[in-house]
C-alpha positions as CSV (number, residue, x, y, z in Angstrom):
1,X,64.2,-221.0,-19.5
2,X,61.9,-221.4,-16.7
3,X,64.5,-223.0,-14.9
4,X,67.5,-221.1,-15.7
5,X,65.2,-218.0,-14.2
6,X,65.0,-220.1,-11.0
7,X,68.3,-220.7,-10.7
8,X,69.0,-217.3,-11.5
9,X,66.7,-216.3,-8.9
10,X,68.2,-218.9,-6.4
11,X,71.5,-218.1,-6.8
12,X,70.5,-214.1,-6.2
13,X,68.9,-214.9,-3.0
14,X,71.8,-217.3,-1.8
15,X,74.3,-214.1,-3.0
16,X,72.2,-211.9,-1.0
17,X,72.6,-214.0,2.5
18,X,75.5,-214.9,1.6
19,X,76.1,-210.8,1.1
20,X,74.6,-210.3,4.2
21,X,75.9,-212.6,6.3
22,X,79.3,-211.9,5.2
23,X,79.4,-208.0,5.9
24,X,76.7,-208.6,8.6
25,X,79.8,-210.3,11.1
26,X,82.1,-207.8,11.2
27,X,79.7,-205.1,12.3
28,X,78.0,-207.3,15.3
29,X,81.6,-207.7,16.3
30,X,82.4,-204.3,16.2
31,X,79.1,-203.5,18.6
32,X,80.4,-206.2,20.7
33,X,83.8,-204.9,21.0
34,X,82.6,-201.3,21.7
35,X,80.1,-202.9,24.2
36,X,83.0,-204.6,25.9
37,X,85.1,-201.8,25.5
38,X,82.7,-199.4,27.6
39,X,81.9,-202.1,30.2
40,X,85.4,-202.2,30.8
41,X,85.6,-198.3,30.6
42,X,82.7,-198.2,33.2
43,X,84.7,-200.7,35.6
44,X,88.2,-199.5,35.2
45,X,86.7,-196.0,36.2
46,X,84.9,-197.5,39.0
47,X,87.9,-198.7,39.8
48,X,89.5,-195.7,39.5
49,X,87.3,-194.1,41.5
50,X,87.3,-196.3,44.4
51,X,91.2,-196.0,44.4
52,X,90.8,-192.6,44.8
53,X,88.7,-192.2,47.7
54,X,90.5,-194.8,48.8
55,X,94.0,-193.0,48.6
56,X,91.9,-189.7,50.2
57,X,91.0,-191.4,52.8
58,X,94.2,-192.9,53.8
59,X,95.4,-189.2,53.3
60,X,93.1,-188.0,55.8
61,X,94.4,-190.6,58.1
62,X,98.0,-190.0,57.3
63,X,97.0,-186.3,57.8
64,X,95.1,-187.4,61.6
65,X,98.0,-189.4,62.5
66,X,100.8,-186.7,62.0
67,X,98.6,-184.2,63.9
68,X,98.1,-186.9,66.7
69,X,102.0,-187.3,66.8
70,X,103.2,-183.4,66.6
71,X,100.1,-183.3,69.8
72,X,102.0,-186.1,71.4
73,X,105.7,-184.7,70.7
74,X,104.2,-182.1,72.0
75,X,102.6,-183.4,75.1
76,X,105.4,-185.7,75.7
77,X,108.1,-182.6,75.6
78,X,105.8,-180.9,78.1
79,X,105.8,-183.8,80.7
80,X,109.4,-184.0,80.3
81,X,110.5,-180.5,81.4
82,X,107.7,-180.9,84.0
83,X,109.3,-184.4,85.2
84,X,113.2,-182.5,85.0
85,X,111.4,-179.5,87.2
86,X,109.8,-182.0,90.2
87,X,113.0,-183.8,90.2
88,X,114.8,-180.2,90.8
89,X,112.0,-179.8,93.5
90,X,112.8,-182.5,94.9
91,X,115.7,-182.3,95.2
92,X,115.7,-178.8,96.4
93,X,113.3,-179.9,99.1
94,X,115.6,-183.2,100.2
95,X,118.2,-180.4,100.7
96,X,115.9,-177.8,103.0
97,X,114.6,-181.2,104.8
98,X,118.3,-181.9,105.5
99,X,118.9,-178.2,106.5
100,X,116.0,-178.1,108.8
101,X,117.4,-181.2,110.5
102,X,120.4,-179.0,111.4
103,X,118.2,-176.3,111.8
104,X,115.9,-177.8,114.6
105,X,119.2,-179.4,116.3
106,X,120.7,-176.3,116.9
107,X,117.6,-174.0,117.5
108,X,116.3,-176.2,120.6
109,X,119.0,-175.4,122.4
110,X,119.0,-171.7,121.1
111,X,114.9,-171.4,122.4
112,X,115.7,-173.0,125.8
113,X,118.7,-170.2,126.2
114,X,116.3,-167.0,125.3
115,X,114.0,-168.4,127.6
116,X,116.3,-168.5,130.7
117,X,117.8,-165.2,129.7
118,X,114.6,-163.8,129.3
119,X,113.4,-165.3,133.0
120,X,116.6,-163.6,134.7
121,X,116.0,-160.4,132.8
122,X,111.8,-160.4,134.2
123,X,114.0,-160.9,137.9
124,X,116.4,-158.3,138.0
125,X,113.8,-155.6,136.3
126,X,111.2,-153.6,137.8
127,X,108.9,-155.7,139.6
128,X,105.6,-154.4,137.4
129,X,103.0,-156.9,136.2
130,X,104.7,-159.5,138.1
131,X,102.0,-161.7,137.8
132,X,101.5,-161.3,133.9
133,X,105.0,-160.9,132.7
134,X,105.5,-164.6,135.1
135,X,102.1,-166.2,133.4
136,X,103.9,-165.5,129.8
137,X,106.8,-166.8,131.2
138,X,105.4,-170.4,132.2
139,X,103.2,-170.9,129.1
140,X,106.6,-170.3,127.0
141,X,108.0,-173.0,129.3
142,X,105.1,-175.2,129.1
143,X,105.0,-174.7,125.3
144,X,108.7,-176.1,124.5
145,X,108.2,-179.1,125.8
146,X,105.2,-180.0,123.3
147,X,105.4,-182.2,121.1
148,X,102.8,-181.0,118.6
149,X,103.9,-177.6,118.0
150,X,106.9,-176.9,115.4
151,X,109.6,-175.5,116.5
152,X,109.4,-172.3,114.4
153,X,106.1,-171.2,116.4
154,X,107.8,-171.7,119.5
155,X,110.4,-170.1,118.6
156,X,107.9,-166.8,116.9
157,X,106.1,-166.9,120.4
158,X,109.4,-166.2,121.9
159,X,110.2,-163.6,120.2
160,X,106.9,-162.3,120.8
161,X,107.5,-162.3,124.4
162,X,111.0,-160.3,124.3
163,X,109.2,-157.7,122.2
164,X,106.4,-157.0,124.6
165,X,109.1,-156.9,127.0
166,X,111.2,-154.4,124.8
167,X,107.8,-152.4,124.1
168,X,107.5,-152.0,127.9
169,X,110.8,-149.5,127.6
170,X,109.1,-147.3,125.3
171,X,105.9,-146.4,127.2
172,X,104.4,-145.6,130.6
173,X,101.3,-147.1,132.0
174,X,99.2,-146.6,134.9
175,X,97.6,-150.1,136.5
176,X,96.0,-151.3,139.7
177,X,97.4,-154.0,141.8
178,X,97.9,-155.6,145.0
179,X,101.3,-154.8,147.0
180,X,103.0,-155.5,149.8
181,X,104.2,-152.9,152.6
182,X,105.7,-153.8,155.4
183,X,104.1,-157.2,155.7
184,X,100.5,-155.9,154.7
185,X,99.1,-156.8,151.2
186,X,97.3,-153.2,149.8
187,X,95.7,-152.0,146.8
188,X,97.9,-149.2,145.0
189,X,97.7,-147.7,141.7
190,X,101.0,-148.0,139.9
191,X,103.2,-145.6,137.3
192,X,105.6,-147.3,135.0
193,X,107.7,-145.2,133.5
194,X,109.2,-146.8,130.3
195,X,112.1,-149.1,132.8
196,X,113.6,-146.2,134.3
197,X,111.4,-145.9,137.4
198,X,108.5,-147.3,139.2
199,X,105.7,-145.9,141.3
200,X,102.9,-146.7,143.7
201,X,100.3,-144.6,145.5
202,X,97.7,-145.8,147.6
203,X,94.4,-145.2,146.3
204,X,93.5,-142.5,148.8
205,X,96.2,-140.8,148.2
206,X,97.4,-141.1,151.5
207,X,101.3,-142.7,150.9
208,X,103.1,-142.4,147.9
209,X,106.7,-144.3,147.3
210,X,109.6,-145.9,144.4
211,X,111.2,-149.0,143.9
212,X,114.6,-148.6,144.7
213,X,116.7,-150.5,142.6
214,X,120.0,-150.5,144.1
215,X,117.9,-151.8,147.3
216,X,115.5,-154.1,145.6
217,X,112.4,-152.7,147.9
218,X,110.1,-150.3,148.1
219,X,110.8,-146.8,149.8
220,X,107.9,-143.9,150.4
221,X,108.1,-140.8,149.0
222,X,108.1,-136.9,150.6
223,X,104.0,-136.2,150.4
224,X,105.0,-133.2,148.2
225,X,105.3,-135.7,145.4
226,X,101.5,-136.5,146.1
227,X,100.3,-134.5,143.6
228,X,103.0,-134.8,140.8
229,X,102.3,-138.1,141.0
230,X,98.4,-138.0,140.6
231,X,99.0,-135.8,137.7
232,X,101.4,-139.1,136.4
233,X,98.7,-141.0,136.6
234,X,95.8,-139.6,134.6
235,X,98.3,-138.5,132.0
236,X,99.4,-142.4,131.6
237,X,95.5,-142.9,131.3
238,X,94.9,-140.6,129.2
239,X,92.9,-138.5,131.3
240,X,94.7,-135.2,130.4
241,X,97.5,-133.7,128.4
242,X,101.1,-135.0,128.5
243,X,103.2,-132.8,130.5
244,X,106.4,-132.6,132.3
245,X,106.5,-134.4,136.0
246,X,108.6,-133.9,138.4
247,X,109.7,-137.3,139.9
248,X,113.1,-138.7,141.4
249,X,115.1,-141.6,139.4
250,X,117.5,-144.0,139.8
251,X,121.1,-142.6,139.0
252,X,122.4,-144.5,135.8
253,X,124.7,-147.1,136.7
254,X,128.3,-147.3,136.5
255,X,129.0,-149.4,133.3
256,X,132.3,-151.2,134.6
């Protein structure tokens, strides 16, 4: 009996390991499996992760790089309209060199012409400010031949010095000059007035006298013109009022 309880007892405890060992297995396995299961959740959503910053990040690039290339279409469209406008330029300015070529070839000759006509025009005026209307005169000569200025400032001083001339028609001035009479050099005061006549009168009043231009000399004048002519004077200096003088002129010439 004593044995049979041992073996009873034996066989519980070998039941009861055998009990446990047997429903024991399946649960370890089931913690390992969910152990594995959320180590490999863990990673796959690291994963997951990291592919999604990666895939923003290569979206901000892609984003980066399309700006950079609308800035460049950009930029690039820019340069060529401003390339197609300095070829135009250029090509404008090819054609204005090529004029002014033509321009310079035909305008030297042109210069040189206004400057003789102007020289016989100074001789067969009235002989006022001979010496400054002849010092203008040789500086435009000297200035044509020059190599270092253009030859659009020779040609503005030019026209400079026909409008001074042309000016000289439109006003009367009084000046003070050395002429010759008879042989002897004196100092006279002068009237201009505009190109229609000029006058002398010695400065003490003393002789009084025209240019005759028919004659090309000088002739005196009646002393009753003495006065009148004083008065001429100090109104073309400003000295008094502007008021009527009575003075003989030229008869207009004949146009034939």
């Amino acid at each position: 009996m004593l044995f049979l309880r041992r073996s009873f007892i034996g066989l519980a405890g070998l039941f009861s390991l055998s009990a446990s060992t047997a429903f024991g297995d399946p649960l370890n396995q089931a913690i390992d499996i969910d152990l594995t299961t959320n180590k490999a959740a863990v990673s796959s959503q690291k994963s997951i992760d990291d592919a999604s910053d990666q895939t923003q990040k290569m979206l901000e690039e892609y984003r980066s790089a399309t700006r950079h290339a609308e800035t460049l279409q950009t930029y690039n469209a820019h340069l060529k309209e401003l390339l197609n406008s300095q070829l135009a330029e250029k090509a404008s300015m090819q054609t204005q060199l090529s004029q002014i070529e033509v321009t310079e070839r035909e305008i030297v000759p042109l210069i040189l012409k206004m400057i003789t006509s102007l020289e016989q025009f100074i001789q067969l005026d009235l002989p006022f400010l001979p010496e400054e209307r002849q010092e203008r005169l040789t500086q435009l000569k000297l200035l044509v031949n020059r190599a270092d200025v253009t030859e659009a400032e020779k040609f503005r001083r030019i026209l400079e010095a026909f409008q001074v001339e042309n000016d000289y028609g439109n006003t009367i001035e009084a000046y003070r000059a050395d002429i010759d009479l008879n042989g002897t050099t004196s100092s006279v005061d002068f009237l201009r007035l505009g190109r229609v006549a000029l006058y002398y009168q010695r400065l003490d009043g003393s002789e009084s006298g025209f240019w005759n231009k028919e004659k090309k000399q000088w002739e005196t004048l009646s002393s009753s013109y003495r006065t009148t002519l004083r008065n001429g004077l100090r109104i073309a200096r400003k000295e008094t009022a502007p008021d009527m003088l009575k003075l003989p002129v030229a008869a207009p010439e004949t146009v034939q």
